[in-house]
C-alpha positions in Angstrom: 0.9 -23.0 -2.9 0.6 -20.9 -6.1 3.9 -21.7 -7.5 4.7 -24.8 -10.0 8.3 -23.9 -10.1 11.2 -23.7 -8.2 12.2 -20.4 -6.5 15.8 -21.3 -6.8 16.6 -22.6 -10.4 13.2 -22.6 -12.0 12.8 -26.4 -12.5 9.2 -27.9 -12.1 8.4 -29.1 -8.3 7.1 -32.8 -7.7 4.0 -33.8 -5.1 5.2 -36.5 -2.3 1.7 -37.5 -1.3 3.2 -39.4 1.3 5.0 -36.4 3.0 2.7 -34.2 1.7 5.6 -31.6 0.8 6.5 -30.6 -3.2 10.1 -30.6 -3.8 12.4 -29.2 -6.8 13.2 -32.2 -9.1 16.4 -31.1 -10.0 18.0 -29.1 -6.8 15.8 -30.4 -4.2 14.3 -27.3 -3.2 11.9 -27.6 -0.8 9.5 -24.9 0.0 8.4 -24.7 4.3 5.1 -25.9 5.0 2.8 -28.9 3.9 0.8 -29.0 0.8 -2.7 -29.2 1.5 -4.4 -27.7 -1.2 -2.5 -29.4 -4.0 -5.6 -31.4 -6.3 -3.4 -33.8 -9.4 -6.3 -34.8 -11.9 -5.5 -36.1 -15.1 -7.3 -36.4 -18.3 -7.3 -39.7 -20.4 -8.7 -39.8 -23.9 -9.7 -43.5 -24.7 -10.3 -44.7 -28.0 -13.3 -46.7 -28.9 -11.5 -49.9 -27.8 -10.2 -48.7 -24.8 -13.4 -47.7 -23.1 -14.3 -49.0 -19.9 -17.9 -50.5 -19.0 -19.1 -49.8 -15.6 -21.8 -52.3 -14.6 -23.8 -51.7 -11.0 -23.8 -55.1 -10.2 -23.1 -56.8 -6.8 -21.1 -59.8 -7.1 -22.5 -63.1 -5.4 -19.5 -64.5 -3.3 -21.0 -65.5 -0.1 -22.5 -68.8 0.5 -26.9 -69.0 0.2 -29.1 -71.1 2.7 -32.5 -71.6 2.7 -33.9 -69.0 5.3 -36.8 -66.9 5.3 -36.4 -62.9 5.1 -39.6 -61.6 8.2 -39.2 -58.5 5.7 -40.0 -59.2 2.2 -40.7 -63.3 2.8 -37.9 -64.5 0.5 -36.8 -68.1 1.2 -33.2 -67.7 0.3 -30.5 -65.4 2.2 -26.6 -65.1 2.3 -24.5 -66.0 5.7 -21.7 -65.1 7.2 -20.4 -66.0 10.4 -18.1 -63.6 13.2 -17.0 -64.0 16.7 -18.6 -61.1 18.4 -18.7 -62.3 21.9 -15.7 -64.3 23.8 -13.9 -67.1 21.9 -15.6 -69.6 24.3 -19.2 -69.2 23.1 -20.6 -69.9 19.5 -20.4 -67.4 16.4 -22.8 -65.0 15.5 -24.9 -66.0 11.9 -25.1 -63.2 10.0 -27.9 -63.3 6.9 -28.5 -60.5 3.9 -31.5 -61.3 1.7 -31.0 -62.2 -1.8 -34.4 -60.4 -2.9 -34.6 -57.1 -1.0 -30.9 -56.9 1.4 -32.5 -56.9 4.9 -30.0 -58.2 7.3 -30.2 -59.9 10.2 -28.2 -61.7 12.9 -29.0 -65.1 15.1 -26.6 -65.6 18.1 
């Protein structure tokens, strides 16, 4: 879709991501076919103030027991818990190490 404007009065044509059609903003004009190859970037200029720090870091929010990681030796791990099998036997333990991220699982 080459065109930006409307065939019929000229007027600039809107995206609907949802429906994935453009449409005239002021007549409704609607051109047959999807719009695929549409790509909407935008360019923000930020002052000093307004710059946004991006920090690699993984936030701790599960739980930490004292287990031992077979991989690196660690003592300490996360856990989670899941139902993976039927409801009437017990949870799976899941456990990531804090020190190098192995996982593992105990039924």
């Amino acid at each position: 879709m080459n065109n930006l404007f409307c065939q019929k009065c000229g007027s600039l044509m809107l995206l609907d991501t949802i429906k994935k059609k453009v449409s005239c903003a002021s007549c409704g004009y609607s051109p047959r076919g999807k719009a695929e190859n549409i790509i909407l970037k935008e360019k923000v200029d930020l002052t000093k103030g307004q710059i946004i720090e991006i920090q690699d870091k993984k936030i701790e929010t599960l739980p930490k027991v004292k287990e031992n990681c077979d991989k690196c030796g660690n003592k300490t791990a996360y856990y989670w818990t899941l139902q993976t099998r039927s409801s009437d036997e017990s949870e799976t333990r899941f456990f990531e190490c804090t020190k190098c991220s192995h996982r593992w699982r105990v039924y």
